[in-house]
N, C-alpha and C positions, 0 to 999 in steps of 0.2 A: 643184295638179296639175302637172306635169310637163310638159315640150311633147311633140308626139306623137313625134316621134324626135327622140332627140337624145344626143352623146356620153356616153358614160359609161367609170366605169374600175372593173376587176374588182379586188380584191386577193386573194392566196392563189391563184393561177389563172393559168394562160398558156398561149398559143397553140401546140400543139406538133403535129409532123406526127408522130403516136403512134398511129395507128388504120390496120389494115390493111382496105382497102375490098374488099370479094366480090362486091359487087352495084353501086353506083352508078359506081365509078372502078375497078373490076377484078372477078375471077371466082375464083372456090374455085382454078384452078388456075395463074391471073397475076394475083394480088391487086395491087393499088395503092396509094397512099398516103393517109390524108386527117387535116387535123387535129382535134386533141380539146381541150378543155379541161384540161391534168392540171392536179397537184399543183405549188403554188410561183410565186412572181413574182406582177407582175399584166399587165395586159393594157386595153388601151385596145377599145371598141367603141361599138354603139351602141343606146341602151335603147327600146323604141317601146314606147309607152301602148296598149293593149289595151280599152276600153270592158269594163267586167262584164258586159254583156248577150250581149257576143261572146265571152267566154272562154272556153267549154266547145268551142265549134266552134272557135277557134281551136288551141289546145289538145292537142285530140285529132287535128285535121291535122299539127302538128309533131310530136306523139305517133309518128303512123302513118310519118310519114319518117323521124323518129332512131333511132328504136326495132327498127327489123326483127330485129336478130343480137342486142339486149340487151348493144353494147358503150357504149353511155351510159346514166347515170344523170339522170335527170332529177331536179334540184334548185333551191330557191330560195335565191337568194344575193345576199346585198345588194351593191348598187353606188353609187357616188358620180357622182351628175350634175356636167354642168359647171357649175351653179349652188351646186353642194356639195353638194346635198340626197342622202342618202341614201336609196332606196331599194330593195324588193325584186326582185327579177327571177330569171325563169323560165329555167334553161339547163337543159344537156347535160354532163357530166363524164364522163370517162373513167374505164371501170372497168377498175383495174390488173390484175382475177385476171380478165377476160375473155379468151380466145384472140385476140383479134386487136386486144389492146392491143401496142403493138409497140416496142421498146428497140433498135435494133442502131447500128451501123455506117453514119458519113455516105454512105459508096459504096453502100450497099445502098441508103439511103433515094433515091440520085439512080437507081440502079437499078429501084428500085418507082414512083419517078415518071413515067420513061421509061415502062415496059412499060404498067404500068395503064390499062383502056381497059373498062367497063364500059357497061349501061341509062345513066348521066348523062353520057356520055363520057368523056375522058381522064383521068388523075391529073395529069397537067401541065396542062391549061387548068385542071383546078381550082383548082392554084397560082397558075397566072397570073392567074385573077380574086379571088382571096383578094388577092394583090399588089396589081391595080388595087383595090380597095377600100379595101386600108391604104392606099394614094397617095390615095385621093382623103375620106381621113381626114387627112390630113397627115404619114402618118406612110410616110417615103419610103427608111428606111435600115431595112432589119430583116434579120433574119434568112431569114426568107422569101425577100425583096426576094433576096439572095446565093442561097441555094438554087434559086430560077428560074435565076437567071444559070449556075448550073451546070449545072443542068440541060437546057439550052437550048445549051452547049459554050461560052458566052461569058465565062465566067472563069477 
């Protein structure tokens, strides 16, 4: 068995600010940014072991947060532990033919970070704690990481 959290790396999949938020990071009429899992690359994270006696209440609470607008797909997708072991794990994908899968323009996307401001707060604190989590993953250069900086007027 697995330890209870611990790194893991996606393949086929990567971290992308591709989702436009209405309710947690913005509103139907100053949407915000947030990311999704799409299509391509992979992606460094981290896997937590789940007990089967909890997985249905588990489950159905992440169910009830990702799922509001139906722009992720909820899927099992194998990932490679830092012990190499391969296993299944429970995510979110972004669905490309959803309205509020979103493709544009780097100025816009720093534009929809800026404004958004939703029930979970800002679209920019979201980034900036997506950031501090990749740092305190080890993972201190990304894309991301650049994106806050712009966002924020520091690059």
């Amino acid at each position: 068995m697995p330890a209870a959290n611990v790194a893991a790396r996606l393949h086929g999949w990567c971290r992308s600010m591709c989702v436009l938020s209405t309710i947690y990071r913005g509103t139907d009429v100053c949407p915000g940014l947030v990311l999704g899992l799409d299509r391509g690359g992979s992606c460094l994270g981290r896997a937590l072991r789940v007990r089967g006696v909890d997985w249905a209440v588990i489950k159905a609470r992440l169910d009830e947060r990702e799922l509001p607008t139906g722009v992720y797909l909820p899927r099992f997708l194998s990932v490679r532990l830092e012990d190499g072991q391969m296993v299944p794990a429970y995510a979110y994908v972004v669905d490309r033919d959803h309205w509020q899968y979103w493709r544009g323009e780097h100025d816009d996307a720093i534009r929809l970070l800026r404004q958004g401001h939703g029930r979970g707060g800002s679209a920019r604190d979201y980034l900036a704690n997506a950031v501090t989590h990749l740092t305190e993953m080890g993972i201190r250069r990304s894309s991301l990481h650049r994106l806050l900086r712009q966002v924020d007027g520091k690059a």
